[in-house]
N, CA, C and O atoms as CSV, one atom per row, in Angstrom:
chain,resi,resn,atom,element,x,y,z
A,1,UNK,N,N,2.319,-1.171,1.846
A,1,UNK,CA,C,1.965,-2.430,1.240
A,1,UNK,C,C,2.918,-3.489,1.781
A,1,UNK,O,O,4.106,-3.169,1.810
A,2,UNK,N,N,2.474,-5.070,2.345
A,2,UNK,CA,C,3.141,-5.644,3.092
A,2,UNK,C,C,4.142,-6.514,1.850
A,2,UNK,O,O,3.940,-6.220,0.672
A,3,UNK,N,N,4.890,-7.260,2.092
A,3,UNK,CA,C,5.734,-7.955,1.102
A,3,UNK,C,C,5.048,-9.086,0.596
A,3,UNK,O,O,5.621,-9.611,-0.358
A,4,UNK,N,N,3.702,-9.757,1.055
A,4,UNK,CA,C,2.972,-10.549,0.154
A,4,UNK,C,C,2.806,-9.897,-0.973
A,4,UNK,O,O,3.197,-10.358,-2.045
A,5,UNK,N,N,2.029,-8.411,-0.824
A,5,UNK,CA,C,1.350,-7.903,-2.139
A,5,UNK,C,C,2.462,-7.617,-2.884
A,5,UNK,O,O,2.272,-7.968,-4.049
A,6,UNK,N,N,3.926,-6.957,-2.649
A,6,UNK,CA,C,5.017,-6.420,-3.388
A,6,UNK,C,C,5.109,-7.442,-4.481
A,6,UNK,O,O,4.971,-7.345,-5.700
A,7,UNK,N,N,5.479,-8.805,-3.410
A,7,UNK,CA,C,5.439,-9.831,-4.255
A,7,UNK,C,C,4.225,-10.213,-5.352
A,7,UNK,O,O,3.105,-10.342,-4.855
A,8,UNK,N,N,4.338,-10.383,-6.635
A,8,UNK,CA,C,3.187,-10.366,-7.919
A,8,UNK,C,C,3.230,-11.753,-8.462
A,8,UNK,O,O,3.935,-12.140,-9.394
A,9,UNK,N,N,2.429,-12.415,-7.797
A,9,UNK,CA,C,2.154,-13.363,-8.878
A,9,UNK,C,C,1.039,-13.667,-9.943
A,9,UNK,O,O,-0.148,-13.348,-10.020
A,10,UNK,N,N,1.807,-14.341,-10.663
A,10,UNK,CA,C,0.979,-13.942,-12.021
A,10,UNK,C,C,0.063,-14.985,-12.601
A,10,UNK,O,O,0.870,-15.857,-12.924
A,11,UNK,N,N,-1.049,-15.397,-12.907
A,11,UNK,CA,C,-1.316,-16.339,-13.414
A,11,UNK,C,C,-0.988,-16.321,-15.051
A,11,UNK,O,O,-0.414,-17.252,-15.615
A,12,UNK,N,N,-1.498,-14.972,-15.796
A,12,UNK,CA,C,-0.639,-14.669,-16.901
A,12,UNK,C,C,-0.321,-13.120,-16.716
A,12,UNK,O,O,-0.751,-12.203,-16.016
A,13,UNK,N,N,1.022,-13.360,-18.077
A,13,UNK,CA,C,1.153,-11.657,-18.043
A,13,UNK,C,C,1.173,-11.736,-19.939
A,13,UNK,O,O,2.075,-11.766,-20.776
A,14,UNK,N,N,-0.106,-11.746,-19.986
A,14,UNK,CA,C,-0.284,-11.489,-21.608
A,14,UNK,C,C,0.129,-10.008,-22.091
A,14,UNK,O,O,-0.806,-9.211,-22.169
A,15,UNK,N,N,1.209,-9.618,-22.369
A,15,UNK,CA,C,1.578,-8.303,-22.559
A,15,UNK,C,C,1.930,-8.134,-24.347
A,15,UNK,O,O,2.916,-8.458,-25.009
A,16,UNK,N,N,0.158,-7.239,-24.848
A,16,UNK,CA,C,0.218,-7.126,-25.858
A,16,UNK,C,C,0.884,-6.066,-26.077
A,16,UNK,O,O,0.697,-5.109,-25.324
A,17,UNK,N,N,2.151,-5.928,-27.528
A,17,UNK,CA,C,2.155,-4.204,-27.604
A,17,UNK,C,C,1.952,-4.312,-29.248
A,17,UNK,O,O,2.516,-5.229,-29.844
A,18,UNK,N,N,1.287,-3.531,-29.831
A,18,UNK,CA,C,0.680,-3.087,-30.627
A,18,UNK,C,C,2.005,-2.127,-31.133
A,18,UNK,O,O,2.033,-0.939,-30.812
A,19,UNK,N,N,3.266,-2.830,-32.073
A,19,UNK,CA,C,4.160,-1.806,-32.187
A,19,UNK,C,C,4.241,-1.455,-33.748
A,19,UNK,O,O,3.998,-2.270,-34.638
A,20,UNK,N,N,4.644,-0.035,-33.963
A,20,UNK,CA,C,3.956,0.398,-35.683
A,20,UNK,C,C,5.787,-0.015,-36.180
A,20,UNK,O,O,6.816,0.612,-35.929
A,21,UNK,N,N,5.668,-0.752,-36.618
A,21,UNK,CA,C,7.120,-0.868,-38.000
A,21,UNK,C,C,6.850,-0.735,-38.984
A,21,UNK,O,O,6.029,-1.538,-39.427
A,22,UNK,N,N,7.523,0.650,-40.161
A,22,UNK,CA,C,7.211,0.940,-41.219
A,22,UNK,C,C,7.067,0.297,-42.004
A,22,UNK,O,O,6.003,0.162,-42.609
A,23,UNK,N,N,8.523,-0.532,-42.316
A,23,UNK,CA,C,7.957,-2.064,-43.154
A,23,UNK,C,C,6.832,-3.091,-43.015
A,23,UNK,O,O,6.113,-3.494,-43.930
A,24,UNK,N,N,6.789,-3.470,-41.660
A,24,UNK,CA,C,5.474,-4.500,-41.642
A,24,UNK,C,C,4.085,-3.905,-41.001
A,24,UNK,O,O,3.111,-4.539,-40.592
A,25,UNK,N,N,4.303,-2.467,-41.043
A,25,UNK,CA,C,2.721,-1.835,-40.411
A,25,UNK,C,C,2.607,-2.433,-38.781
A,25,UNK,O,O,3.362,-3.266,-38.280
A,26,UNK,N,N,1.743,-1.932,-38.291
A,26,UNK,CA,C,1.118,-2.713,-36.950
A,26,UNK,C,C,1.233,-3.973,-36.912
A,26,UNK,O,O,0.902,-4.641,-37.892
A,27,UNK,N,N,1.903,-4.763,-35.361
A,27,UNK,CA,C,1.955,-5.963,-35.436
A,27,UNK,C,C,1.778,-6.074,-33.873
A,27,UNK,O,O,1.949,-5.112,-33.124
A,28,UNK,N,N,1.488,-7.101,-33.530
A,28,UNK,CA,C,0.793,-7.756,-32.074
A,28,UNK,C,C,2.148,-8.843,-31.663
A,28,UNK,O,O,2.381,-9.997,-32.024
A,29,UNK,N,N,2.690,-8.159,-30.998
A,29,UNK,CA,C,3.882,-8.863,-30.390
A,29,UNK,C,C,3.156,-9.319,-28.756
A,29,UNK,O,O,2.307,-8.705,-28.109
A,30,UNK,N,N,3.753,-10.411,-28.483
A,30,UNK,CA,C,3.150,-11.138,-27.195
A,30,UNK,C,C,4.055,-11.693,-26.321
A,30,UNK,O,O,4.752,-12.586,-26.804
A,31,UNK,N,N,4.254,-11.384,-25.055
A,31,UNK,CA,C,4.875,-12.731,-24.233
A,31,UNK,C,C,3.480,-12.977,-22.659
A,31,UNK,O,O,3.111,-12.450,-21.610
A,32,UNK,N,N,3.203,-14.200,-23.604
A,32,UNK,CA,C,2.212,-15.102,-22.921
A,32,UNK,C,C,2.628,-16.122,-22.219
A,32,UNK,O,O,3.075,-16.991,-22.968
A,33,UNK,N,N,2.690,-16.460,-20.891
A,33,UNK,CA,C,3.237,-17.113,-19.805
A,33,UNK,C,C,2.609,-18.476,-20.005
A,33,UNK,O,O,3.041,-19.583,-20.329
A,34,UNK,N,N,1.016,-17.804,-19.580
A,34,UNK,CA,C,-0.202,-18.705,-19.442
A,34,UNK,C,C,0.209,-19.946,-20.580
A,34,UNK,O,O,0.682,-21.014,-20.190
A,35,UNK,N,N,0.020,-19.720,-21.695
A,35,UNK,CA,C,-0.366,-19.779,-23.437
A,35,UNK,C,C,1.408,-20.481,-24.036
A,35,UNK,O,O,1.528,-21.338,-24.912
A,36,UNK,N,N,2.328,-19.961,-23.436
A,36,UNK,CA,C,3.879,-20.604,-23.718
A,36,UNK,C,C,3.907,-20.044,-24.929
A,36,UNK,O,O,4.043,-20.804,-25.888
A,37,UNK,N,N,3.781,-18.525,-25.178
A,37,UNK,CA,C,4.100,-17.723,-26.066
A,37,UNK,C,C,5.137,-16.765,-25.931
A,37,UNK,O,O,4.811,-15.956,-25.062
A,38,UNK,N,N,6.558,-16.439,-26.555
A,38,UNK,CA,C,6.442,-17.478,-27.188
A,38,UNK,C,C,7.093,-19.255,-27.163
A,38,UNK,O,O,7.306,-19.903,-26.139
A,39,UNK,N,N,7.194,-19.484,-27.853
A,39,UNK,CA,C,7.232,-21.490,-27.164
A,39,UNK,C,C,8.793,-21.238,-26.758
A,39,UNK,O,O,9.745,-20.851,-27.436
A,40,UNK,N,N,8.688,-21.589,-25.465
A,40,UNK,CA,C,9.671,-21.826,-24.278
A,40,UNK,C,C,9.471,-21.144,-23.249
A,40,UNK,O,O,9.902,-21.718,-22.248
A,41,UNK,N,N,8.901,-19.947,-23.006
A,41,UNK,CA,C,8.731,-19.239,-22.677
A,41,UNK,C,C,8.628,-19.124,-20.924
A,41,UNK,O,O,8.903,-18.148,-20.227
A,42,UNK,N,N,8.117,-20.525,-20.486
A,42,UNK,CA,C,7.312,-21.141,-19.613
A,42,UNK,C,C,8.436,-21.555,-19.191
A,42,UNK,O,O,8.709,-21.147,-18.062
A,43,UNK,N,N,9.521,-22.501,-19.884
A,43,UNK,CA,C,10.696,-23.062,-19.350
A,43,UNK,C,C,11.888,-22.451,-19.388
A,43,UNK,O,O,12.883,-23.164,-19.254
A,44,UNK,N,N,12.041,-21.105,-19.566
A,44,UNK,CA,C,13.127,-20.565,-19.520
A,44,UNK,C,C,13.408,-18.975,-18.797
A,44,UNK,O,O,14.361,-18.197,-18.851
A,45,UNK,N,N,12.378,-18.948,-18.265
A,45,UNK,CA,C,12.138,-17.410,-17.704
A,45,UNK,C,C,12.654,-17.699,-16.167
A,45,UNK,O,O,11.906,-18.288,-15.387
A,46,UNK,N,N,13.884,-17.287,-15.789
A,46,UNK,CA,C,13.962,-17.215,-14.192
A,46,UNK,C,C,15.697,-16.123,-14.479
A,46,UNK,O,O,16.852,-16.492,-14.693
A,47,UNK,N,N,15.261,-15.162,-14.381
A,47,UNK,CA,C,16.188,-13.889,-13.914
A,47,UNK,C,C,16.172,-13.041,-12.470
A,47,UNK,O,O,15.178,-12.600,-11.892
A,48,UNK,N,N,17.304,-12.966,-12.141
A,48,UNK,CA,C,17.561,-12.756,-10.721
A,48,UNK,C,C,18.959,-11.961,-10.941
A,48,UNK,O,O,19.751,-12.285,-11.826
A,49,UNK,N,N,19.191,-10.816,-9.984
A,49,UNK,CA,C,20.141,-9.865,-10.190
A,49,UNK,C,C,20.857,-10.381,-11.747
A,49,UNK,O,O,21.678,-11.291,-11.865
A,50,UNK,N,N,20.357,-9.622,-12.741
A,50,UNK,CA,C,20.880,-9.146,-13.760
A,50,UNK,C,C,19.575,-8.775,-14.672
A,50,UNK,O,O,18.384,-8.924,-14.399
A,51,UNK,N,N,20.315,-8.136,-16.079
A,51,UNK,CA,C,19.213,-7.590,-17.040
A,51,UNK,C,C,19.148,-8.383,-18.485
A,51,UNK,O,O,20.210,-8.797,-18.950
A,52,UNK,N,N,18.224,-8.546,-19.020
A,52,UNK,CA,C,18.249,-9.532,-20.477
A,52,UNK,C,C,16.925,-8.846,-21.349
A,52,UNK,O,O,16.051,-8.043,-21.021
A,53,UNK,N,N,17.105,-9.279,-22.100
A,53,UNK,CA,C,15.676,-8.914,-23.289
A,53,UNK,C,C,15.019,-10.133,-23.585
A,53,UNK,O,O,15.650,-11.108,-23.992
A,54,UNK,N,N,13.831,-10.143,-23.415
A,54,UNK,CA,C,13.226,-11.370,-23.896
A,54,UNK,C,C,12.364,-11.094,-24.881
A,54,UNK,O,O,11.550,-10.183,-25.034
A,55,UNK,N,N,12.771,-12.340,-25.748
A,55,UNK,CA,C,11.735,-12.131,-27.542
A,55,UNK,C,C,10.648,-12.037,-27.040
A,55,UNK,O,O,10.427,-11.939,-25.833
A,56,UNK,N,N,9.703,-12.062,-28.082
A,56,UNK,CA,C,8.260,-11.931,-28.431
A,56,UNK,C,C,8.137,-12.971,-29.161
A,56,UNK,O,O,8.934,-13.877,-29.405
A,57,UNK,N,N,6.647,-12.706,-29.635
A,57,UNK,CA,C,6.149,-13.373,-30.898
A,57,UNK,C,C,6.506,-13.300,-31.989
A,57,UNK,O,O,6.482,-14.158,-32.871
A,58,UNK,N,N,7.092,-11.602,-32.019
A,58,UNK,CA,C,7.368,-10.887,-33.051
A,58,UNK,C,C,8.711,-10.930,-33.242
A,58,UNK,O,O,9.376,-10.498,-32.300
A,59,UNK,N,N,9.387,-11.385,-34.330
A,59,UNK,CA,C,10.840,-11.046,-34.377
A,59,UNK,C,C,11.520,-9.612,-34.590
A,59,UNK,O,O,11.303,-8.612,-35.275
A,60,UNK,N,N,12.203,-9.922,-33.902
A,60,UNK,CA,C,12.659,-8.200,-33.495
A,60,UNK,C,C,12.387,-7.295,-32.507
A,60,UNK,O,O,12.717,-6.110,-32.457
A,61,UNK,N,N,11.711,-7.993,-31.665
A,61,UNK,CA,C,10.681,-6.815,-30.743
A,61,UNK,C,C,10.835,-7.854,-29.413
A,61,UNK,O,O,10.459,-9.023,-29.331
A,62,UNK,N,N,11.433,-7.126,-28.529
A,62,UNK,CA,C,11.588,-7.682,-27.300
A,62,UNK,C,C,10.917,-6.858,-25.966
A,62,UNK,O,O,10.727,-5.657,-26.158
A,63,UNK,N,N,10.528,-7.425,-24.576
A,63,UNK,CA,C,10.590,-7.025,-23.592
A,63,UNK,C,C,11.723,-6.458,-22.660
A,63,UNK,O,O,11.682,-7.340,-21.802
A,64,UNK,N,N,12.442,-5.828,-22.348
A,64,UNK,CA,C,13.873,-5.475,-21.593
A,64,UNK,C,C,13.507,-5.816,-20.081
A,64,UNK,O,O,12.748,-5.077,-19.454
A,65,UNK,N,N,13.962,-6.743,-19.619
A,65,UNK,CA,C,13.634,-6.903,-18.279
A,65,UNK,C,C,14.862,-6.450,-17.046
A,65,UNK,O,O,15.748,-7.290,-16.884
A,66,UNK,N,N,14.923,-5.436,-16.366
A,66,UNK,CA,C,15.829,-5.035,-15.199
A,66,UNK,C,C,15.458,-6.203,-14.016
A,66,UNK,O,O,14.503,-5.796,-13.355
A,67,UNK,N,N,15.964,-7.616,-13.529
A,67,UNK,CA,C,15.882,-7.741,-12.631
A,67,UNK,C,C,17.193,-7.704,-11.520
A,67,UNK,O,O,17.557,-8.496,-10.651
A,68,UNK,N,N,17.533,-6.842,-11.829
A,68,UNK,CA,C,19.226,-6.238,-11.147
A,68,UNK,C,C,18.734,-6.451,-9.469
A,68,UNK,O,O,19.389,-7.155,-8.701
A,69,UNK,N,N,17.672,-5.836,-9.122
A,69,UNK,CA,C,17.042,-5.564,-7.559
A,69,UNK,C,C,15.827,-6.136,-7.396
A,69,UNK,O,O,15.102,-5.600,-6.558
A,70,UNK,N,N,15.249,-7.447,-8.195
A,70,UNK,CA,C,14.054,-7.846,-7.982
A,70,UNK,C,C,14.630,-9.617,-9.134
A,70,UNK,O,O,15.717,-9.935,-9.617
A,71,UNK,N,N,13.149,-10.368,-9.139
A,71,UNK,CA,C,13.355,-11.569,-9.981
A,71,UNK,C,C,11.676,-11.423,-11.365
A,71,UNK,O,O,10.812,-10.551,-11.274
A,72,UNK,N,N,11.698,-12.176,-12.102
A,72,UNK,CA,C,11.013,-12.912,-12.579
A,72,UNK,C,C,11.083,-13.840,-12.870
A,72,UNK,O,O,11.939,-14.047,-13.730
A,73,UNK,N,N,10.342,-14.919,-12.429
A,73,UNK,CA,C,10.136,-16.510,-12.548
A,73,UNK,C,C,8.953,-16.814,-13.126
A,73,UNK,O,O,7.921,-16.162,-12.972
A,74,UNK,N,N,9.094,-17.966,-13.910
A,74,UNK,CA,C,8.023,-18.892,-14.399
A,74,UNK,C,C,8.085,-20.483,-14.392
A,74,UNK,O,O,7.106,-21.217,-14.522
A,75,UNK,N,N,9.312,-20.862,-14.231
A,75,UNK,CA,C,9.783,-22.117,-14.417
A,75,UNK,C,C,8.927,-23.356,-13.517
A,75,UNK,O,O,8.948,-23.417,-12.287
A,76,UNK,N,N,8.413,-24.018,-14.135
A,76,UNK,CA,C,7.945,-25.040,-13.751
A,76,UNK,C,C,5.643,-24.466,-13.744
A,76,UNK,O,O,4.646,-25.116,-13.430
A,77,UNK,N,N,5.768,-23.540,-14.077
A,77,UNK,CA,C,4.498,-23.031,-13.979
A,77,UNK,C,C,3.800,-22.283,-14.636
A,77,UNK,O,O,4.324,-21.215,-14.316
A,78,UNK,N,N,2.694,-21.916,-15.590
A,78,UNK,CA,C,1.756,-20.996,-16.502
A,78,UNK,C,C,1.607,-20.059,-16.001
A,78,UNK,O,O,0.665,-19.398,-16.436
A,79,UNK,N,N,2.237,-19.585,-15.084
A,79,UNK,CA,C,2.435,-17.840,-14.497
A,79,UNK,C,C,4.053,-17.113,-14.513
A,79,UNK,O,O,5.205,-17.527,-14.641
A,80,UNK,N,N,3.628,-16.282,-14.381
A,80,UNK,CA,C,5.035,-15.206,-14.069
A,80,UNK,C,C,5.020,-14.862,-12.802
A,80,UNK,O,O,3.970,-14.973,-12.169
A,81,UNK,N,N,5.877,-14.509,-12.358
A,81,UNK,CA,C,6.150,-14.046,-10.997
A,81,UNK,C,C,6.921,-12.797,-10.635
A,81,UNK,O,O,7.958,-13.206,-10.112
A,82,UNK,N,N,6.925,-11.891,-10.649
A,82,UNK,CA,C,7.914,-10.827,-10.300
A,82,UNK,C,C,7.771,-10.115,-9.065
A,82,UNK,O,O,6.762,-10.048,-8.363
A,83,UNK,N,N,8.746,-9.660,-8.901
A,83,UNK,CA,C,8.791,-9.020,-7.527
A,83,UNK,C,C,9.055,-7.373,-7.418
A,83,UNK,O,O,9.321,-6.698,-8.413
A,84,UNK,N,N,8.928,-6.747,-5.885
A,84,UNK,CA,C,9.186,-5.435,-6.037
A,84,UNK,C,C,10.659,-5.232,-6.371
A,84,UNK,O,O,11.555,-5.772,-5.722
A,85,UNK,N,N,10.872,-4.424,-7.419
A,85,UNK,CA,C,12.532,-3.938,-8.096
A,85,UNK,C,C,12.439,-4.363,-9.185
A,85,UNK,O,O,13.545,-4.148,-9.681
A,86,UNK,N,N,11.900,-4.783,-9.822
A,86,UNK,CA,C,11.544,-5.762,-10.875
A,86,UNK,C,C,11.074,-4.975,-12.297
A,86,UNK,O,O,9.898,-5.137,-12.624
A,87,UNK,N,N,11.930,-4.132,-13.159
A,87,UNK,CA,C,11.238,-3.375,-13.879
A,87,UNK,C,C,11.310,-4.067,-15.581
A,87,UNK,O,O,12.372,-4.499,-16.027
A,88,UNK,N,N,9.979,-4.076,-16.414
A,88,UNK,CA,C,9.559,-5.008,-17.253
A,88,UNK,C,C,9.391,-3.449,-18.038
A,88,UNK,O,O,8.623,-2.517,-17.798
A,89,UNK,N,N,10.344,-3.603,-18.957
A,89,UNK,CA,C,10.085,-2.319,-20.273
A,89,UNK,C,C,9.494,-3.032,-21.620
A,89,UNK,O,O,10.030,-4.003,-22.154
A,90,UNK,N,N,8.157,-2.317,-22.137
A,90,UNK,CA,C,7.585,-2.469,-23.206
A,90,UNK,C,C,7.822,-1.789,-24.612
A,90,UNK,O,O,7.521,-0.606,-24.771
A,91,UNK,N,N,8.374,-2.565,-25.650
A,91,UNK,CA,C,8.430,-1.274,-26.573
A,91,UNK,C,C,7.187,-0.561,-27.384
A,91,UNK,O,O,6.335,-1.257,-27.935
A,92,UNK,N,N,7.154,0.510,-27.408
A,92,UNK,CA,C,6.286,0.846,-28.038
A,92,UNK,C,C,6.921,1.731,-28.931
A,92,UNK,O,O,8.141,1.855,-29.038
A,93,UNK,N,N,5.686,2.613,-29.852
A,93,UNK,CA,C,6.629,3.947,-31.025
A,93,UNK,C,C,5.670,4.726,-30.385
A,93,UNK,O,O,6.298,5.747,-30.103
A,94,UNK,N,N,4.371,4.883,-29.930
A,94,UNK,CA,C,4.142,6.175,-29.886
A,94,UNK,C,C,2.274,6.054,-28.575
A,94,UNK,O,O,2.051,5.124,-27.800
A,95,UNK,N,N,1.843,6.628,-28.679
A,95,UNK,CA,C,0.721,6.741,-27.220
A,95,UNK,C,C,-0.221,5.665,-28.133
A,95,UNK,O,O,-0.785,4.738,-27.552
A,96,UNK,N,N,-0.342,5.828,-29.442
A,96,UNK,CA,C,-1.361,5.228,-29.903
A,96,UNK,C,C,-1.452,3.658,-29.607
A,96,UNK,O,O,-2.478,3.009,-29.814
A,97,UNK,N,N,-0.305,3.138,-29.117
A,97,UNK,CA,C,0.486,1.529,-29.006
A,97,UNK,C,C,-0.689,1.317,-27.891
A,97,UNK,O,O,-1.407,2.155,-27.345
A,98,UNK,N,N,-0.633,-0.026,-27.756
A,98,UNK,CA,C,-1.458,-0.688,-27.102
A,98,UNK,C,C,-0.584,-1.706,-25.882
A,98,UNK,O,O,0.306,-2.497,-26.194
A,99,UNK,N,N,-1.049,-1.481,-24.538
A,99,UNK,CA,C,-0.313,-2.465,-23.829
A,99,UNK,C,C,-0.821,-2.958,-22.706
A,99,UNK,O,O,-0.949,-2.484,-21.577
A,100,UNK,N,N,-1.205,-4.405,-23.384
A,100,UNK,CA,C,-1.939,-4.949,-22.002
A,100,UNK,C,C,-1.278,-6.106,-21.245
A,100,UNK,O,O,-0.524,-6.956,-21.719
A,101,UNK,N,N,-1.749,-5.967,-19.837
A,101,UNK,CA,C,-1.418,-6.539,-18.720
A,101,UNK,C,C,-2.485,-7.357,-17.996
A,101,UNK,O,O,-2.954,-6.840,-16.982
A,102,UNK,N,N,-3.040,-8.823,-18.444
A,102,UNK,CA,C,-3.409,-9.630,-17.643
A,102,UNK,C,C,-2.803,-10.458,-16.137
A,102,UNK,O,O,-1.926,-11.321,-16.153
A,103,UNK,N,N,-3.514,-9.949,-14.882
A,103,UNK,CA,C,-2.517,-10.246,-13.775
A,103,UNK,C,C,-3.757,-11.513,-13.216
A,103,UNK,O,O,-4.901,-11.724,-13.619
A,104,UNK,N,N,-2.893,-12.220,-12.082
A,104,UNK,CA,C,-3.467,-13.308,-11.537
A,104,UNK,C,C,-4.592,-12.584,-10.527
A,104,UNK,O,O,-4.101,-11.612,-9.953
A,105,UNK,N,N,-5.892,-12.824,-10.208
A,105,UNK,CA,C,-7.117,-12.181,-9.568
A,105,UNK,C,C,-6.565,-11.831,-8.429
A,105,UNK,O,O,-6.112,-12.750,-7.746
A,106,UNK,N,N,-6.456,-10.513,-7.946
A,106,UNK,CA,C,-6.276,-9.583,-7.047
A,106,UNK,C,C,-4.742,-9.383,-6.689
A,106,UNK,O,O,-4.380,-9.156,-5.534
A,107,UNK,N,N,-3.798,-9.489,-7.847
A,107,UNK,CA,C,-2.394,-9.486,-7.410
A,107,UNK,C,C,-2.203,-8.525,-8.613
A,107,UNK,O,O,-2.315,-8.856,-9.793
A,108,UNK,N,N,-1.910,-7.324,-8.162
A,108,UNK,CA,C,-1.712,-6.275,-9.320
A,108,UNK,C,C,-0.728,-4.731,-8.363
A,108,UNK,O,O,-0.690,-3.618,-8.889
A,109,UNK,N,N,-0.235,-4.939,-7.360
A,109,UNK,CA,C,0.288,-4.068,-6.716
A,109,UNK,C,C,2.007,-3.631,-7.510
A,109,UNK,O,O,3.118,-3.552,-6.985
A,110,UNK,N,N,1.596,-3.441,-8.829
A,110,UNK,CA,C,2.311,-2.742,-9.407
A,110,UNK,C,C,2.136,-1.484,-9.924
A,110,UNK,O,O,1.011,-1.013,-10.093
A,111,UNK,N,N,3.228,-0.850,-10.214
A,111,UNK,CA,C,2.723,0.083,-11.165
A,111,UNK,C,C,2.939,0.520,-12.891
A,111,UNK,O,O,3.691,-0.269,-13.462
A,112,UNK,N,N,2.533,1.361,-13.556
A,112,UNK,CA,C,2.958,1.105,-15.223
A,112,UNK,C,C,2.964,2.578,-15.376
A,112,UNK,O,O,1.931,3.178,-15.080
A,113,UNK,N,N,3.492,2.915,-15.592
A,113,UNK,CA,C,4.213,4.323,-15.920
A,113,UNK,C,C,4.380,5.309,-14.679
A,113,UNK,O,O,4.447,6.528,-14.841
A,114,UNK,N,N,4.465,4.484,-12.985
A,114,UNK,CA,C,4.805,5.314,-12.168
A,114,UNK,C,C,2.999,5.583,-11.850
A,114,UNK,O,O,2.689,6.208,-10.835
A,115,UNK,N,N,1.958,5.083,-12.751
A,115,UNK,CA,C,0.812,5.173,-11.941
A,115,UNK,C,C,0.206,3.345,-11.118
A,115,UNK,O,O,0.218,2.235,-11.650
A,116,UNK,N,N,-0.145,3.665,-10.017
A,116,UNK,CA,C,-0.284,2.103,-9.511
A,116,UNK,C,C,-1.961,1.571,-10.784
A,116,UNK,O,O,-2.911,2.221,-11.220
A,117,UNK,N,N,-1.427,-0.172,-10.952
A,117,UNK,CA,C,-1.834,-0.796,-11.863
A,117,UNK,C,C,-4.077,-0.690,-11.195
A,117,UNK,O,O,-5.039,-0.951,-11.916
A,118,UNK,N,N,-4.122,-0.229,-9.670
A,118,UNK,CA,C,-5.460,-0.799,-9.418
A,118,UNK,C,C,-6.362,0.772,-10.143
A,118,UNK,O,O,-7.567,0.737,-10.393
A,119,UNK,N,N,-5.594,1.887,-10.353
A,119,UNK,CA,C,-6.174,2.496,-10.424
A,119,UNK,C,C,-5.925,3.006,-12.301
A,119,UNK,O,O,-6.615,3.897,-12.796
């Protein structure tokens, strides 16, 4: 795969997870690029060699982003951007969780659990 495709850009990365907390039951945590969910989201996303957690919708429930060997960017734009090295951890509790990945039309040369995203 040449380094255009490595490279991912995103128009959104609506990444629902469907995570079970005993106290509040099932809840729909989001980080929406497109949408500026949640609000800042759009203006504050640009990591490059290092690692951070980024909120959600949901308080308490974050994304863990490794960009130690890769970036994600959004700044100035309704997409995400990440690159190859670039690893985006979802929390979930268990298989039943839900996790979706809206990518920009034909830019998906990633993979999500070590299986590639086209298949």
């Amino acid at each position: 795969m040449n380094n255009f495709l490595r490279t991912l850009t995103f128009c959104v990365i609506a990444l629902l997870s469907a995570v079970s907390v005993k106290a509040q039951g099932d809840v729909t945590a989001k980080w929406d690029f497109k949408n500026d969910l949640p609000a800042g989201i759009q203006e504050t996303t640009n990591y490059q060699k290092t690692t951070v957690d980024i909120p959600s919708t949901v308080e308490g429930v974050s994304m863990h982003v490794d960009a130690t060997n890769g970036k994600l960017y959004c700044i100035g734009r309704n997409n995400a951007q990440f690159n190859s090295g670039t690893i985006l951890q979802v929390p979930v509790k268990s298989t039943r969780d839900i996790v979706v990945v809206e990518n920009y039309p034909n830019y998906r040369g990633y993979t999500v659990g070590g299986v590639a995203a086209t298949a």
